[in-house]
Backbone bond lengths (Angstrom), bond angles and torsions (degrees), N, CA, C in turn:
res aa  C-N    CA-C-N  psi(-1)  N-CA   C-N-CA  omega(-1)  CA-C   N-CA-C  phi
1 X - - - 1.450 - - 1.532 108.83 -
2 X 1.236 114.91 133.11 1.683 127.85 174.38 1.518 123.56 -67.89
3 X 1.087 146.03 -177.87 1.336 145.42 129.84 1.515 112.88 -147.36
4 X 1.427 106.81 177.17 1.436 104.87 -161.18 1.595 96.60 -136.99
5 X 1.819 100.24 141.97 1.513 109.15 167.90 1.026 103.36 -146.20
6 X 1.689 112.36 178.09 1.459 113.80 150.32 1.304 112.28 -90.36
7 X 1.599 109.43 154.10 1.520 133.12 167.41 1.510 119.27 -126.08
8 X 1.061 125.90 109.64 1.787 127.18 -156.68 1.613 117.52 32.77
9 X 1.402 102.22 49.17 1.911 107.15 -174.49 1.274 115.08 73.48
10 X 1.389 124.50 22.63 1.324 123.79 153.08 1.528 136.53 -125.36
11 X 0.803 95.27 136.08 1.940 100.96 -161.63 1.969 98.56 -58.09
12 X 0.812 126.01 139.52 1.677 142.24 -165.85 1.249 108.46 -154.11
13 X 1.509 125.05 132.69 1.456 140.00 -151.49 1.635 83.53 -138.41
14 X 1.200 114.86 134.43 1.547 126.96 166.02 1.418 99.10 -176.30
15 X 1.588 112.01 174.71 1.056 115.29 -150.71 1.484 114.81 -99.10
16 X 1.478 112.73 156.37 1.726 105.16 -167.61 1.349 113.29 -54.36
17 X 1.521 94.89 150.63 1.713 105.59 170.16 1.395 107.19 65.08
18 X 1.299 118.83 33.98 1.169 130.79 175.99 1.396 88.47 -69.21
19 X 1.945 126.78 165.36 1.028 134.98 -175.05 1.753 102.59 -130.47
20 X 1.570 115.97 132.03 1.246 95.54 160.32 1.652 137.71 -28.82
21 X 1.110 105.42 -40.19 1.314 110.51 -177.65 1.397 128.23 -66.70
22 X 1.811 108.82 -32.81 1.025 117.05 163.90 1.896 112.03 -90.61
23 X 0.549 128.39 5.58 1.542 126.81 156.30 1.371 128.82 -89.03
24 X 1.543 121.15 -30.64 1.565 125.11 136.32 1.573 109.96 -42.16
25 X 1.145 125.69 -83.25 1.341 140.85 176.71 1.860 101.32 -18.93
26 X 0.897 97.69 -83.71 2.036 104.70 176.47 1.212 121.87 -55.66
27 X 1.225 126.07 -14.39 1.994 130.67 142.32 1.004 115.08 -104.89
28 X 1.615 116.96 24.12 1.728 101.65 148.71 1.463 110.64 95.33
29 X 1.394 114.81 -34.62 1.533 133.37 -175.98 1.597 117.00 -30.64
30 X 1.334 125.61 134.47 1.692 102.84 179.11 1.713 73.06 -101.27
31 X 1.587 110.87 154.83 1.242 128.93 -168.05 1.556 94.91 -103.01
32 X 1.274 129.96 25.11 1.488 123.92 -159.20 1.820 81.70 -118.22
33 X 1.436 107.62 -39.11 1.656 112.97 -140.02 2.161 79.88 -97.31
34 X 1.142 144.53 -6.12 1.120 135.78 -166.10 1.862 117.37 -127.12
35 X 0.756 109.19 153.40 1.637 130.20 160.47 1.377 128.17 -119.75
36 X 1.305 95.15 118.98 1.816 118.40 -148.38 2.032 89.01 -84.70
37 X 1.120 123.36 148.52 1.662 110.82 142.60 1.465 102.55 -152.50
38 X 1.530 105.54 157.68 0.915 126.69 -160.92 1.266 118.73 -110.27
39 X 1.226 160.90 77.46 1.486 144.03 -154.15 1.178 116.42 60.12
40 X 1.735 102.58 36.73 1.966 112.04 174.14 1.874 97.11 68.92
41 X 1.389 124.32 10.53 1.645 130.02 169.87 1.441 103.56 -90.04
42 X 1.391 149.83 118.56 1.100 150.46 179.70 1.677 88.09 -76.73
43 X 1.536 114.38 149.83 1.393 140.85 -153.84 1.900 91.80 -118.95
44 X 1.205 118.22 129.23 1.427 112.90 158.01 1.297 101.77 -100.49
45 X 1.884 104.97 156.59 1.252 110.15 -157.88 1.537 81.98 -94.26
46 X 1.104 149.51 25.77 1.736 146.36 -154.81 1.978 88.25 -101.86
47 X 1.718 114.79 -25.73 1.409 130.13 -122.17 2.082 91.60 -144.48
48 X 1.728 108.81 -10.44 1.464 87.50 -173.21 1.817 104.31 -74.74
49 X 0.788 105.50 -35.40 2.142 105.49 178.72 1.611 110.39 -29.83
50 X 1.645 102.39 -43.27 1.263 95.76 -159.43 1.659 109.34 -118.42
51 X 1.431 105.63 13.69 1.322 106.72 171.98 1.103 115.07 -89.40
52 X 1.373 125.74 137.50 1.666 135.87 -178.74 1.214 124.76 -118.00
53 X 1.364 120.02 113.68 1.524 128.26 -164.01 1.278 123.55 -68.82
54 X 1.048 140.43 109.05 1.184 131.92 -178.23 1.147 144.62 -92.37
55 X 1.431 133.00 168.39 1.847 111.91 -155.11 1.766 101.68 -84.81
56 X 0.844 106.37 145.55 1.675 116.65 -168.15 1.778 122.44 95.61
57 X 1.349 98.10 -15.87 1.707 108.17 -176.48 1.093 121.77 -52.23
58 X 1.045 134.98 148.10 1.919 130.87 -174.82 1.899 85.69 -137.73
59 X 1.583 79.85 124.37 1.577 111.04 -169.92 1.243 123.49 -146.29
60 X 1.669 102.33 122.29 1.802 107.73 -141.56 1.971 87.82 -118.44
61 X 0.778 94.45 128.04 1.995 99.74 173.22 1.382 105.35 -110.42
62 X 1.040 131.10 137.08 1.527 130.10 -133.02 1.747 92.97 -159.09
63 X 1.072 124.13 115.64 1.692 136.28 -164.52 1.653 80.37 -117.80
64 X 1.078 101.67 152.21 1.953 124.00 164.52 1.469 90.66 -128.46
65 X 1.781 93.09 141.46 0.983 101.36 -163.20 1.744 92.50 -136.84
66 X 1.342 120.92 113.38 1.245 126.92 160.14 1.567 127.20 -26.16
67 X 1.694 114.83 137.79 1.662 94.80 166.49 1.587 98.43 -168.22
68 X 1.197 118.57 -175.12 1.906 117.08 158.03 1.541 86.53 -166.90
């Protein structure tokens, strides 16, 4: 069974009880280099294994990006 959220303003279908961790993992994401949030809730990475996304969630992955 599927469910549906947003991910940086786009609607994304994957499967229930998907885990942050595995949704980094399946776009490739290194979970070291990002900051996950969840409903505008910033995510600790101590907590992505066992966090579970839920259908309606709006979920922003957020890279810092070096510069001068």
């Amino acid at each position: 069974m599927n469910t549906t959220f947003q991910l940086n303003g786009k609607p994304v279908q994957t499967a229930v009880n998907q885990t942050v961790s595995a949704l980094l993992e399946g776009q490739g994401i290194d979970p070291s280099q990002v900051v996950v949030e969840i409903n505008r809730k910033i995510i600790n990475r101590d907590v992505f294994e066992t966090t579970v996304i839920n259908p309606d969630d709006t979920v922003e992955v957020l890279r810092f990006v070096g510069g001068g």
